[in-house]
N, C-alpha and C positions, 0 to 999 in steps of 0.2 A: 471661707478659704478662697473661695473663685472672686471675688471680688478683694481681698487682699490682695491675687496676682494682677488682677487689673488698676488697681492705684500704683502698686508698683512699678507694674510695665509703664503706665503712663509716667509716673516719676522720671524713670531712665530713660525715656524717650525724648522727654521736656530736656533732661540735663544734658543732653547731648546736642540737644539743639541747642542753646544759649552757652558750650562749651568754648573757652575761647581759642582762636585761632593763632597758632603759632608758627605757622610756616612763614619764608620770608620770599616773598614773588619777586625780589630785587636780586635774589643771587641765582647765576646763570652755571649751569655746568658747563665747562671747555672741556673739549678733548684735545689734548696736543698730542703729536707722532713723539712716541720713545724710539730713540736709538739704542738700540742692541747692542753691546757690543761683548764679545765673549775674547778674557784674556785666557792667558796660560791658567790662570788661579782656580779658572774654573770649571774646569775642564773634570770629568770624574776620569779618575786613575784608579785599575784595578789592582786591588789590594790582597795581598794572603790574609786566612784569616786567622786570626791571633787566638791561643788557648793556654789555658790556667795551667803553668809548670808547677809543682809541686818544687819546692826551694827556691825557687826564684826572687822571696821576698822571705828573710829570716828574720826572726826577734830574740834580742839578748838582753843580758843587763838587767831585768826588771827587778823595780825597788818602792819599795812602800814599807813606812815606819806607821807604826799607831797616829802616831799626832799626824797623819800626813792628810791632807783634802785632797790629793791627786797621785796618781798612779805616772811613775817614768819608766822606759824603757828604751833599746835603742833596735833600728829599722836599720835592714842593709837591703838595697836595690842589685840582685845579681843578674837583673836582666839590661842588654843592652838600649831597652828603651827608659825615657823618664816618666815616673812614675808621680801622681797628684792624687792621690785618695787611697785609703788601703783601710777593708774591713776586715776586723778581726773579731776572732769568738773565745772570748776568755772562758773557761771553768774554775773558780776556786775550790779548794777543798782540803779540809782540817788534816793534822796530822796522819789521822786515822785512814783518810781518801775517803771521807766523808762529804760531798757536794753544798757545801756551804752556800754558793749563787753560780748562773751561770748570768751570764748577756755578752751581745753585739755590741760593738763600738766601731766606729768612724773615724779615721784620721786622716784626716786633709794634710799633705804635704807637698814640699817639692821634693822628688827624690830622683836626685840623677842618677846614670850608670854607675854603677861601683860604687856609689857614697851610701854612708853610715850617717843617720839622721836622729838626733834622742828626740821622743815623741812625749807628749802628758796628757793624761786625759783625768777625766772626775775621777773619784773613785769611788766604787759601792757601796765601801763604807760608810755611810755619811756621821754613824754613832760615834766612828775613831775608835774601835772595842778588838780590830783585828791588825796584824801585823805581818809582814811576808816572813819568812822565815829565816831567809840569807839576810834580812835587814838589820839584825841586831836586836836584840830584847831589850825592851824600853822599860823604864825605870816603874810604869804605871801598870796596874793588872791589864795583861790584852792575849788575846788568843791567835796563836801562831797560824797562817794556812801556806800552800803550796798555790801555787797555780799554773794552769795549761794554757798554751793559747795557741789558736791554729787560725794562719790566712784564709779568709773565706774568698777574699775579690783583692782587684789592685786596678787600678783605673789607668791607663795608657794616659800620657799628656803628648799630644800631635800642638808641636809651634810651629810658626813660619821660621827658617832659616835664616840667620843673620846676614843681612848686603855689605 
């Protein structure tokens, strides 16, 4: 064993001696003088801070047929700022309020003050064996649910102001 760490050790000692040499002795670091210069833009400005209104961001309209691969619905922005992201936490659940699937989704949007935006995203279903219930009974066996959905977040979009 003590002699296997000694061929060893000599190995990596040998390979590091005949390792080859990659530096380049031709390139010179400069140091040049940066000018500073600090505008308006950048200046920190103390801000209030911002908190999750409960109605602030409603969801209506939601629509899903059997044969559908994605879920629609529409997004209203009741806050005066715009709005660029909004997670939401779906529950579906059978006739009965039976919890069929819950999950988080993500919708990246732009959503100004006051505007109404229809959003889509995947849907759970991926079998096509469910159906919302306001959508209309499809001609194919599929099993009716409800669904809930509640605002979890909404992401503030800060632009610069147009010149």
């Amino acid at each position: 064993m003590n002699r296997f760490l000694l061929i060893f050790s000599i190995i990596l000692v040998a390979s590091a001696a005949f390792a080859t040499d990659t530096t380049h002795r031709t390139l010179v670091a400069k140091s040049a003088p940066v000018a500073l210069t600090v505008s308006p833009d950048s200046v920190t400005i103390p801000c209030s801070p911002l908190q999750f209104i409960d109605g602030a961001v409603t969801i209506k309209g939601f629509d899903k047929r059997a044969s559908d691969s994605r879920e629609t619905f529409f997004l209203t922005n009741h806050t005066s700022l715009r709005i660029s992201r909004i997670v939401l936490s779906f529950r579906y659940s059978d006739m009965k309020g039976r919890v069929i699937h819950e999950r988080e989704v993500a919708v990246d949007c732009d959503l100004p003050s006051g505007a109404t935006r229809q959003a889509t995203v995947k849907t759970f279903d991926v079998h096509h064996i469910f159906y919302y219930y306001l959508s209309g009974k499809p001609r194919k066996s599929a099993t009716p649910f409800q669904v809930s959905a509640r605002i979890l977040r909404y992401d503030v979009m800060v632009t610069r102001p147009v010149q």
